[in-house]
DOVO-559172 format. One record per residue (C-alpha): x, y, z; residue in three letters. Coordinates in steps of 0.02 Angstrom, whole numbers, plus 32768, in hexadecimal, padded with zeros to 4 digits. Example, Ala and Ser with C-alpha at 12.3 -4.5 7.8 and 13.67 -1.06 7.14 Angstrom:
# residues 2
82677F1F8186Ala
82AC7FCB8165Ser
***
This chain:
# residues 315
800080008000Unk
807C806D801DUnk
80B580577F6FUnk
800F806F7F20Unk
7FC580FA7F71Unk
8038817B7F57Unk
8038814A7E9BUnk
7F7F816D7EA7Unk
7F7C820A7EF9Unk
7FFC823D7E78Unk
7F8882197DEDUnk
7EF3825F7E49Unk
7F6583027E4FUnk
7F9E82FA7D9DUnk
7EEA83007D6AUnk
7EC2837B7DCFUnk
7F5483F17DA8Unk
7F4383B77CF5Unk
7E8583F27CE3Unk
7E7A84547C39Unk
7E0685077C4FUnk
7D7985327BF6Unk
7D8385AD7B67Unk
7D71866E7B9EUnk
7CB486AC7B6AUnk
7C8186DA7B07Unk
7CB1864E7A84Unk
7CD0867D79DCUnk
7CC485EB7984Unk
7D0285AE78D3Unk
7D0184EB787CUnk
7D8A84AC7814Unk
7D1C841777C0Unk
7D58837C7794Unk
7D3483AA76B9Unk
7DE3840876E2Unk
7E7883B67718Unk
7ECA8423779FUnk
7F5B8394778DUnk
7F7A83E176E3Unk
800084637700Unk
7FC384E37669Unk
7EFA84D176ADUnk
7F6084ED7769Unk
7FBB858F7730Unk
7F0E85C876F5Unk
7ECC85B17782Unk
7F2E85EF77F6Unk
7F26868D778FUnk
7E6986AF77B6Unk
7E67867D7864Unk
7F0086FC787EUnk
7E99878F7836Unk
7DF987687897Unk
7DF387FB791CUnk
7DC58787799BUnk
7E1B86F279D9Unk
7DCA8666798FUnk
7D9B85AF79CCUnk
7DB185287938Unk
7D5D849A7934Unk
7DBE840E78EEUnk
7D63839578A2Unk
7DE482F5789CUnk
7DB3828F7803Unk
7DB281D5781BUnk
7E1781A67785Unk
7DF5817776D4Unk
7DE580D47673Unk
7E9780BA768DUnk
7E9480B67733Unk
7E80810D77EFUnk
7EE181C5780EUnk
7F5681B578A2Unk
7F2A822F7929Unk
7FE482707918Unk
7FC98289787AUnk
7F61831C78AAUnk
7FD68357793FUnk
802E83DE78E0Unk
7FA5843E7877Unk
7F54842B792DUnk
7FEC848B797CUnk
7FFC850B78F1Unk
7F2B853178FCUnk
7F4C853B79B4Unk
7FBC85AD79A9Unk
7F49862B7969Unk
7EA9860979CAUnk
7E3F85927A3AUnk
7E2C84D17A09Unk
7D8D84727A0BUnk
7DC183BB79E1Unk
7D3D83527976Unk
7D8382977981Unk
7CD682637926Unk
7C6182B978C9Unk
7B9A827E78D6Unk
7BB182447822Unk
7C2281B6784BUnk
7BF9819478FDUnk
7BA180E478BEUnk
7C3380A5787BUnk
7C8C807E791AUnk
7C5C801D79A7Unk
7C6B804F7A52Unk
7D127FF87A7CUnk
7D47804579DDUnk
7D1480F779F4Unk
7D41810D7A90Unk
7DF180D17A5DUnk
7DFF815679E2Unk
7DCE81DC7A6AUnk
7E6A81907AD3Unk
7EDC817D7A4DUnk
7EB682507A17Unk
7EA6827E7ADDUnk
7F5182327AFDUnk
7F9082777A46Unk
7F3B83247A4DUnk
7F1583417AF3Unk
7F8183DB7B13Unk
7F5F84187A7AUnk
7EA0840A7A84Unk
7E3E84847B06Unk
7D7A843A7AF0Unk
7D5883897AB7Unk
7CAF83727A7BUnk
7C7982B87ACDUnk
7BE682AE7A43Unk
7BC1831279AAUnk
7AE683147977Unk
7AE2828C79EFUnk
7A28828B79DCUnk
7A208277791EUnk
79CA81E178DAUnk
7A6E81C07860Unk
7AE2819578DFUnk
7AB180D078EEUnk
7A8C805C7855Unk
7AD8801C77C6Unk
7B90803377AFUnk
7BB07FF976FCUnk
7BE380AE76C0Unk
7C4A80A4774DUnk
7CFA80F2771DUnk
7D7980B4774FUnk
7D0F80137761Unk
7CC97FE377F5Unk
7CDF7F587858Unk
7C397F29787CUnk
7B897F2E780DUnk
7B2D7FA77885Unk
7B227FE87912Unk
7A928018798EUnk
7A3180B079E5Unk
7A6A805B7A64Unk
7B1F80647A54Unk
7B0D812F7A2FUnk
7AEB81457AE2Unk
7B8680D57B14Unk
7BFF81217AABUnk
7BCA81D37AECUnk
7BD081A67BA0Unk
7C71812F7B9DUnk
7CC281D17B3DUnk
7C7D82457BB0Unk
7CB781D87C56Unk
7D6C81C87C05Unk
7D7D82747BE2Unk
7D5082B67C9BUnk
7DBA82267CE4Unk
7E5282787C79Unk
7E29834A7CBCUnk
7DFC836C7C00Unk
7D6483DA7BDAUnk
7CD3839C7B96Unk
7C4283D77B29Unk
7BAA83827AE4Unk
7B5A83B77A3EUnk
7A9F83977A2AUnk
7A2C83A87985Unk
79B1841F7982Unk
792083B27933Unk
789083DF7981Unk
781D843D7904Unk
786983C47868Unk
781E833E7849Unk
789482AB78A2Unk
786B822078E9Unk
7812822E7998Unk
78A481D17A08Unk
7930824979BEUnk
78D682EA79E6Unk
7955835D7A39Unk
78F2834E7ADBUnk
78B282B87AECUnk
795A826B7AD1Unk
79A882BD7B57Unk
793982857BDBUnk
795381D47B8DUnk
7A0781C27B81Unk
7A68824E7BC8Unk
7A97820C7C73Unk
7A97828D7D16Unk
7B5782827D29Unk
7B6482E07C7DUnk
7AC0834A7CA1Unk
7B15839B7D37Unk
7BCA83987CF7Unk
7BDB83A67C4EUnk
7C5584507C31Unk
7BEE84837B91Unk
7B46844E7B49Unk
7B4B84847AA3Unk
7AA284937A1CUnk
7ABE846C7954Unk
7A3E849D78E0Unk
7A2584B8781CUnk
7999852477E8Unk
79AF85047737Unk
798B843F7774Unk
78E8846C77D1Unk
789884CB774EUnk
78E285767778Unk
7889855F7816Unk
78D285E778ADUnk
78CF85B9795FUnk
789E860E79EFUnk
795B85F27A2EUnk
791486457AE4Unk
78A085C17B07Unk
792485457ACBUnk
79AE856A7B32Unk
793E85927BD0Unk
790A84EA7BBAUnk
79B884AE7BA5Unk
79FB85187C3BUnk
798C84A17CB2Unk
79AD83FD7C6FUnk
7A5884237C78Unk
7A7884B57D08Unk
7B4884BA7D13Unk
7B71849F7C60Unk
7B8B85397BFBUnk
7B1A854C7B65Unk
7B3285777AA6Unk
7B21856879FAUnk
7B9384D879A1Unk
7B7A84C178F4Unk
7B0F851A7876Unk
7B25853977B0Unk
7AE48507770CUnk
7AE884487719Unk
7AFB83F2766CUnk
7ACA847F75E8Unk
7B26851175D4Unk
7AD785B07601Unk
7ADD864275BBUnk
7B4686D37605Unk
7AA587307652Unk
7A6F86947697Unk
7B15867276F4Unk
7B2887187728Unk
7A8087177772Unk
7AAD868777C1Unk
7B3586C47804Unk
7B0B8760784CUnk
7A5A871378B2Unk
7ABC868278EDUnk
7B4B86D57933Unk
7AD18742798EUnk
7A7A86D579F1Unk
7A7886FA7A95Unk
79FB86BB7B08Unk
79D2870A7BBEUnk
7A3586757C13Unk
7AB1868D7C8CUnk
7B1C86137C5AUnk
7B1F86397B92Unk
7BD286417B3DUnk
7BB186527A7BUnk
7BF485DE79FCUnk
7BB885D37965Unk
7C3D855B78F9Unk
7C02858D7863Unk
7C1B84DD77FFUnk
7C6485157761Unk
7CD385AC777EUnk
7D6A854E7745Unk
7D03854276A6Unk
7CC185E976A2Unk
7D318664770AUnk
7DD2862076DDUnk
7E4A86667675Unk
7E4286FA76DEUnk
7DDF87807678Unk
7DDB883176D9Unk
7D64888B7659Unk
7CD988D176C3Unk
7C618866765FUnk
7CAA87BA766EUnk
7C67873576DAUnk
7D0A8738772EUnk
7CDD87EC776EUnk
7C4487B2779FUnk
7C67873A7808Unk
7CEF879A7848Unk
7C6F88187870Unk
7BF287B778C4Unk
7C68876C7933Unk
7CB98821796FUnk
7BFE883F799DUnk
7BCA879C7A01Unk
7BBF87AF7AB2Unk
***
């Protein structure tokens, strides 16, 4: 015992001591999707260019692709664009996008969160445990699986294990945590994935009293242009989950390109949400700006300036 012990108080102190800090409000959030390869050091120099120029500091989601039909990316093989983007704002680390989330099973995904985390981890200051984790498409078939997966399908069931495995590894390791759900309610979804209903049905109490951030997605060009009454949304939010602080994750044009107004209408509404809760910190991710905002383009008309502008203004 005398052995043991004080090996395990040093741990317990290393995590401790360890324990990353959220992100400064309000966030200011950016995505670099996975259409561009941040690996690729002439996309990189790009965009590094229009994060510099932003005239606020920027958080950039990451979203790290799986691989391709060659094979699986190595986490390390993402450690130095990582670094470099760090270097010129906040990280928010996407191990697994919603769209391939069926194509691992649980001992799989929650190996790839370990194998970033212990890659990444200094690198990466938010680490989203589950991204849509309420949409109907993360469980089903996996024969467009790529790379290919190792198992036929997977199951609604699994969702929730992968999200709360993920989410108990992450705390156990100091790492901060966020939790992105999809705003489905007024589409027309399947009754079980509802944003809502969901929650009460698979979000356990551990994460809806301790999860850092709880963070909304939501495409309006999806839902039939429909706009939400983000108030009531995030009031509702605020009580299902009262210590985590609250924001927007994802929003763009989906699929189909939009046209310029469109996006910058986007833009500019999204950005400025801000509902009367006390623990609201922004957001926003805007999906494609590494489609749309980068190269840098400082003409006062460019999307780039738009967004620019809309984040300068968030509160």
């Amino acid at each position: 015992m005398t052995l043991i012990c004080p090996k395990a108080l040093l741990f317990g102190l290393c995590v401790a001591s360890c324990a990353q800090s959220p992100v400064p409000p309000p966030i200011h959030g950016v995505t670099a999707d996975d259409k561009n390869d941040v690996r690729d050091s002439a996309f990189l120099a790009k965009l590094l260019d229009s994060l510099r120029h932003l005239s606020v500091k920027p958080t950039v989601r990451i979203v790290y692709a799986p691989g391709n039909k060659a094979g699986n990316f190595s986490a390390s093989s993402y450690l130095d664009a990582t670094k470099q983007i760090r270097s010129v704002g906040y990280v928010f680390g996407q191990p697994l996008d919603s769209f391939y989330m069926h194509c691992f099973t649980p001992a799989e995904h929650l190996s790839r969160f370990q194998d970033y985390v212990s890659t990444l981890g200094a690198q990466v200051d938010i680490w989203e445990v589950g991204n849509e984790i309420n949409g109907e498409w993360l469980f089903g078939d996996t024969k467009d699986c790529v790379p290919k997966a190792s198992v036929t399908s997977t199951s609604q069931a699994e969702v929730t294990t992968k999200m709360t495995e993920t989410y108990d590894y992450l705390k156990s390791q100091g790492k901060v945590t966020a939790l992105t759900l999809y705003y489905n309610t007024p589409c027309k979804r399947p009754a079980a994935n509802e944003m809502f209903a969901w929650v009460d049905a698979n979000v356990p109490a551990r994460m809806k009293t301790k999860l850092d951030y709880l963070l909304v997605s939501y495409y309006e060009v999806d839902c039939d242009g429909y706009k939400p009454d983000w108030e009531r949304v995030f009031t509702q939010l605020a009580t299902m989950f009262p210590n985590s602080k609250l924001g927007i994750s994802e929003f763009g044009w989906s699929d189909t390109r939009q046209s310029d107004a469109t996006i910058k209408d986007l833009v500019q509404r999204h950005y400025a949400i801000h509902p009367k809760v006390s623990n609201w910190v922004g957001g926003g991710f805007y999906w494609e700006f590494a489609i749309d905002m980068v190269p840098y383009d400082p003409a006062s008309d460019s999307l780039w300036s738009t967004i620019n502008t809309a984040m300068a203004n968030q509160k």
